[in-house]
C-alpha positions as CSV (number, residue, x, y, z in Angstrom):
1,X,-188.4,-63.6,5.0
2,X,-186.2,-62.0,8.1
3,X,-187.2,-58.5,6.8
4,X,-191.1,-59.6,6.0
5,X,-190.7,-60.4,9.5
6,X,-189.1,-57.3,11.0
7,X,-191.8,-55.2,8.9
8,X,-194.6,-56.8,10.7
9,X,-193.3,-56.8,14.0
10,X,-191.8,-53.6,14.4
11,X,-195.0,-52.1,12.5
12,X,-197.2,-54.0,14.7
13,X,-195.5,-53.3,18.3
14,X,-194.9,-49.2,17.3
15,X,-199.1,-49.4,16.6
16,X,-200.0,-50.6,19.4
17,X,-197.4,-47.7,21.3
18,X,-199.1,-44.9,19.1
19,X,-202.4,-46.5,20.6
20,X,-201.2,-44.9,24.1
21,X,-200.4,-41.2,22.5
22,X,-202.5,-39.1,25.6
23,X,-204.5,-37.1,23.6
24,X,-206.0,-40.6,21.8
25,X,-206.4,-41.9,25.4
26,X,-208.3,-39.0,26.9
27,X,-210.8,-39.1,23.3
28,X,-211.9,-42.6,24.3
29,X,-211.5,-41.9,28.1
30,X,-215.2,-39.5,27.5
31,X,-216.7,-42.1,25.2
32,X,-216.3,-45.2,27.6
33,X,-217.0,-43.0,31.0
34,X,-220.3,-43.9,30.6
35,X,-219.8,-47.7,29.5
36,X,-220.6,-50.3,32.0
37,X,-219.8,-53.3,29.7
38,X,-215.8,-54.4,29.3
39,X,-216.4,-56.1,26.3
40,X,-218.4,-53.1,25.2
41,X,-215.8,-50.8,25.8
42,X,-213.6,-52.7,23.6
43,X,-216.1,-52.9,20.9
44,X,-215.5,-49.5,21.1
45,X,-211.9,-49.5,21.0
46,X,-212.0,-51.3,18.0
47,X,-213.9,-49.1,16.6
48,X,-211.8,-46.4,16.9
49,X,-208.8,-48.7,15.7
50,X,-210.5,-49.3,12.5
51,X,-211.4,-45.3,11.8
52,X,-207.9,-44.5,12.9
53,X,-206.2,-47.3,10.0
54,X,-208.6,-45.8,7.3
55,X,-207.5,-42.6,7.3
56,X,-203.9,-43.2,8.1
57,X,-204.0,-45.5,5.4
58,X,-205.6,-43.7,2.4
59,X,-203.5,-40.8,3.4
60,X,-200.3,-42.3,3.9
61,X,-200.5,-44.3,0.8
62,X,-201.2,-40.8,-1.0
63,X,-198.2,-39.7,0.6
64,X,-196.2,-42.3,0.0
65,X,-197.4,-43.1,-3.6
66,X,-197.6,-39.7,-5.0
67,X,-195.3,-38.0,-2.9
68,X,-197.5,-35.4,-1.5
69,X,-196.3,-32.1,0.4
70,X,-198.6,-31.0,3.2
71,X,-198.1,-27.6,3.4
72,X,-197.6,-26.4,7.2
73,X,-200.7,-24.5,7.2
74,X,-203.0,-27.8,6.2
75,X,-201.2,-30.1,8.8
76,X,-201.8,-27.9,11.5
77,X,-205.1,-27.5,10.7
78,X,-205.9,-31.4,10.7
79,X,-203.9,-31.5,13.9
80,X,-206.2,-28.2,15.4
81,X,-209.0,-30.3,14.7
82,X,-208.2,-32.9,17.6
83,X,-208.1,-30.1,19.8
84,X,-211.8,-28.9,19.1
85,X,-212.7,-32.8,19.0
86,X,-211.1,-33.3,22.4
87,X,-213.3,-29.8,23.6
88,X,-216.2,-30.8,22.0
89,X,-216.2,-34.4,23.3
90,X,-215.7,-33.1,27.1
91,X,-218.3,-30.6,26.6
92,X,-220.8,-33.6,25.5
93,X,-219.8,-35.1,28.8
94,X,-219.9,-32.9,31.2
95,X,-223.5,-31.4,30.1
96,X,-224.6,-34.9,30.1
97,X,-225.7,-34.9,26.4
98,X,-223.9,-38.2,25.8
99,X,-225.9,-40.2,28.4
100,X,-229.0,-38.3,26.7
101,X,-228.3,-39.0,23.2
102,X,-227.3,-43.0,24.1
103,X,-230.6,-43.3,25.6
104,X,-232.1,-41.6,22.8
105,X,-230.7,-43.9,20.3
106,X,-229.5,-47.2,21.6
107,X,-232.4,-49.7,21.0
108,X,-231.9,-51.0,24.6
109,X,-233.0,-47.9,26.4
110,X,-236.3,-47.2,23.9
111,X,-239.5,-47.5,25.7
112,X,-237.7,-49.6,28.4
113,X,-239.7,-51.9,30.9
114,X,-242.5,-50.7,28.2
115,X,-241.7,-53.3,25.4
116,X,-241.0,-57.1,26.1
117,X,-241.0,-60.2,24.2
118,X,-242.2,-63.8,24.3
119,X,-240.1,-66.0,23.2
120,X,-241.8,-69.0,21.3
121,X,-240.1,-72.2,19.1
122,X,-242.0,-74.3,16.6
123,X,-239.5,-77.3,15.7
124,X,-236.0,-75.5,15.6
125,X,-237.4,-72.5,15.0
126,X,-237.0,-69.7,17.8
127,X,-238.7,-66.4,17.3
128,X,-240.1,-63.9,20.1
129,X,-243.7,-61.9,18.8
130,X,-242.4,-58.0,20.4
131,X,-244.8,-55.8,22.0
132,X,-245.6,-53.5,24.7
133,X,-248.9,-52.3,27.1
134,X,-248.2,-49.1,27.5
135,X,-251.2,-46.9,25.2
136,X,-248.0,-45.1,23.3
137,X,-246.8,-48.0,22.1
138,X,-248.1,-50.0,19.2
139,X,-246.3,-52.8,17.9
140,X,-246.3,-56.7,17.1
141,X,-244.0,-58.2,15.2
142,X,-241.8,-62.0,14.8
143,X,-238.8,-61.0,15.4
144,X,-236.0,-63.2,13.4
145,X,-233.3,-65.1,15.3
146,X,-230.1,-62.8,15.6
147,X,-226.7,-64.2,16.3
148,X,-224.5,-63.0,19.0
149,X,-222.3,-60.2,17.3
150,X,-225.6,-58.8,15.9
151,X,-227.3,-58.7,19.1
152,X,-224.3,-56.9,20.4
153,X,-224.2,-54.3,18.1
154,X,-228.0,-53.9,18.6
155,X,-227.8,-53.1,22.4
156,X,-225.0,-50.6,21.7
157,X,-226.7,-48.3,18.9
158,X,-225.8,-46.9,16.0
159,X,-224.3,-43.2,17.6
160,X,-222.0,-45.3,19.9
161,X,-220.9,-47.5,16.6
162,X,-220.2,-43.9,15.4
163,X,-218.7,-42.1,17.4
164,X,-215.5,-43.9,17.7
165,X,-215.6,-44.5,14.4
166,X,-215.7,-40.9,13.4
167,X,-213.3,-39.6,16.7
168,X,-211.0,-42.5,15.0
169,X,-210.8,-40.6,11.7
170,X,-210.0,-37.0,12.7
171,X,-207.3,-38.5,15.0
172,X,-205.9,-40.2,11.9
173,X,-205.7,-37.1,10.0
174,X,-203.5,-35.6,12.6
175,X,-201.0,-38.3,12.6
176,X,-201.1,-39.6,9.0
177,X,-198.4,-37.3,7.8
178,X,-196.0,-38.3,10.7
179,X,-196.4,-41.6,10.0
180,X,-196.1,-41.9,6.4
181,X,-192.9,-39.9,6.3
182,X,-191.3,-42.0,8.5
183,X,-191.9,-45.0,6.8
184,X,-190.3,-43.2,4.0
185,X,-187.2,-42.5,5.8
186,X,-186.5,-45.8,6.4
187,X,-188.5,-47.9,3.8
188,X,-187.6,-46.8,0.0
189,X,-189.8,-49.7,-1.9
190,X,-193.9,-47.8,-1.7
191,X,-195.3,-51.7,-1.2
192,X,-193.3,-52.6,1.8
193,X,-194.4,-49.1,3.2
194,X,-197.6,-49.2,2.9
195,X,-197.6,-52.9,4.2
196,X,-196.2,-51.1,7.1
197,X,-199.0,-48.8,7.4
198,X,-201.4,-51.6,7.3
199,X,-199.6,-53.2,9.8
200,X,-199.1,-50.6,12.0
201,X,-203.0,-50.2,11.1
202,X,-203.8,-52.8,12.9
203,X,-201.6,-52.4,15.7
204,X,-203.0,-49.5,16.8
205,X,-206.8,-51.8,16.2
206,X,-205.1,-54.3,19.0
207,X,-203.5,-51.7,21.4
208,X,-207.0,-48.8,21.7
209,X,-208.9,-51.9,22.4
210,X,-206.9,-53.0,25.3
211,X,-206.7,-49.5,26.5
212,X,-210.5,-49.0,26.4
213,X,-210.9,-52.2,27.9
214,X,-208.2,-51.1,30.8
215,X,-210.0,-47.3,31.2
216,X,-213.4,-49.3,31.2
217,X,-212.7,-51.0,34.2
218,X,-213.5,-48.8,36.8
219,X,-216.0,-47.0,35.3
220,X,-217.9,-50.9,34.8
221,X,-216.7,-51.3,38.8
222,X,-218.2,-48.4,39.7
223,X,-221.1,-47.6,37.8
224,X,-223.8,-49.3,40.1
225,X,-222.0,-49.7,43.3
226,X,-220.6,-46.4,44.0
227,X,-222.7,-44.3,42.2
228,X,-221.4,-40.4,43.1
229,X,-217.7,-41.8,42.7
230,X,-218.3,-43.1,39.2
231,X,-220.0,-39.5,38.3
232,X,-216.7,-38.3,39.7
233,X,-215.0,-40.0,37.5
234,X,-216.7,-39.0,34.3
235,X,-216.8,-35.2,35.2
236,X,-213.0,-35.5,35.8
237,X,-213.0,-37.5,32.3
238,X,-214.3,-34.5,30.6
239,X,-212.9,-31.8,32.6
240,X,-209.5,-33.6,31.2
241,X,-210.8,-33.8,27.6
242,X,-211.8,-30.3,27.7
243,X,-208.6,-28.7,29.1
244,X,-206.1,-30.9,27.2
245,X,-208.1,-29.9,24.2
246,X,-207.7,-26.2,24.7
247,X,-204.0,-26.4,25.5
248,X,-203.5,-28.5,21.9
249,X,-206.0,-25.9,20.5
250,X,-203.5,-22.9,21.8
251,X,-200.3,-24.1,21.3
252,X,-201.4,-24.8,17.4
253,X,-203.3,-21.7,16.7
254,X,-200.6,-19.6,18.0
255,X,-197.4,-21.1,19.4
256,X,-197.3,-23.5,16.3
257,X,-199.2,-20.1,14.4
258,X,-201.8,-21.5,12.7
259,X,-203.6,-18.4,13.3
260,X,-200.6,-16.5,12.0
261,X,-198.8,-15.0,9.0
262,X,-196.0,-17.6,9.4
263,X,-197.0,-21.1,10.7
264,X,-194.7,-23.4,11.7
265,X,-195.1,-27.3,11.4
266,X,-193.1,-29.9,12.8
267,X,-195.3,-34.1,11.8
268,X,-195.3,-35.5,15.1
């Protein structure tokens, strides 16, 4: 029971740590520059959570179960990757193709102020009948009562349900190695250490939702009050992503030597 115990918390409480790595904190500091809503923003962060345990996970237990070598040249690739992510991500940012793309595809933003709905209840029945004035748009439907989580993930769109989820993924590849042999330096038995990974899992779920929630707070505080400092802010976001992403992208390809005929590499 006492070491059930000590697998849980320690697993649990070094997740939510690995939550704060910098180079996970400046990935969802670009996607939540933009995000107004708190709650949103940790939507988001759970999100990236749940992309991060999948691949640390699947990996991990491959590692762990089948007692796979990652040869040098493969981990620093997946670790290169989060470097290009990191450039990519600022990129989107400062060039303002995130805010174009969100307004393209969250449901909330299409045809705005152009489509409307009455709401109407027969008995205990609620339904709204959707349409809109404008001559482009052509549409009349019921529309079938939602509940409250689906309503949520309506206003924030499919690409921003994405994109954490995906920036989640690649971040777990880089750090699924580390992890794994770690747990195999100090746990021997293969279901206690992938317990652990599970734990740790959702850890890390618990800690990037705080931390997006924390990062989202001024950027909520600022967004419609003091409008040229919160585009301050997300420039500096992205400048941030951008340069941290080309010094990781560097230091791999040839410090590390990824891009050489002897690469070097250390799980961390």
């Amino acid at each position: 029971m006492v070491s059930l115990l000590t697998v849980i918390g320690v697993g649990f409480l070094l997740g939510m740590r690995h939550a704060t790595d910098p180079d996970h904190v400046i990935a969802v500091t670009t996607i939540v520059s933009r995000q107004q809503s708190i709650r949103r923003a940790g939507l988001i962060g759970i999100l990236w959570g749940i992309g991060h345990t999948l691949t640390i996970l699947f990996v991990g237990a491959a590692i762990i179960l089948f007692n796979l070598a990652i040869p040098p040249r493969v981990g620093l690739t997946m670790e290169f990757a989060v470097g290009l992510m990191l450039i990519f991500l600022g990129i989107l940012n400062l060039t303002g193709v995130t805010q174009w793309i969100t307004n393209r595809f969250t449901p909330a933003h299409t045809h705005a102020g152009a489509v409307h709905a009455h709401p109407h209840k027969h008995g205990v029945d609620a339904h709204a009948h959707i349409h809109g004035h404008n001559p482009e748009v052509h549409m009349h439907f019921e529309q079938k009562p939602e509940g409250n989580l689906q309503k949520a993930l309506a206003r924030i769109g499919l690409y921003q349900l994405l994109r954490p989820l995906v920036v989640g993924l690649v971040h777990g590849l880089a750090g699924s190695a580390a992890v794994a042999l770690l747990v195999l330096a100090t746990i021997r038995d293969p279901r206690w250490a992938i317990i652990y990974l599970l734990i740790f899992g959702v850890g890390t779920i618990a800690g990037m939702m705080l931390i997006t929630m924390i990062i989202a707070a001024p950027f909520a505080y600022t967004g419609k009050r003091f409008i040229n400092f919160n585009r301050g802010l997300t420039v500096a976001s992205g400048l941030i992503s951008v340069a941290f992403g080309l010094f990781i992208t560097v230091h791999i390809g040839f410090i590390d030597g990824l891009f050489t005929a002897n690469p070097h590499w250390i799980p961390s």
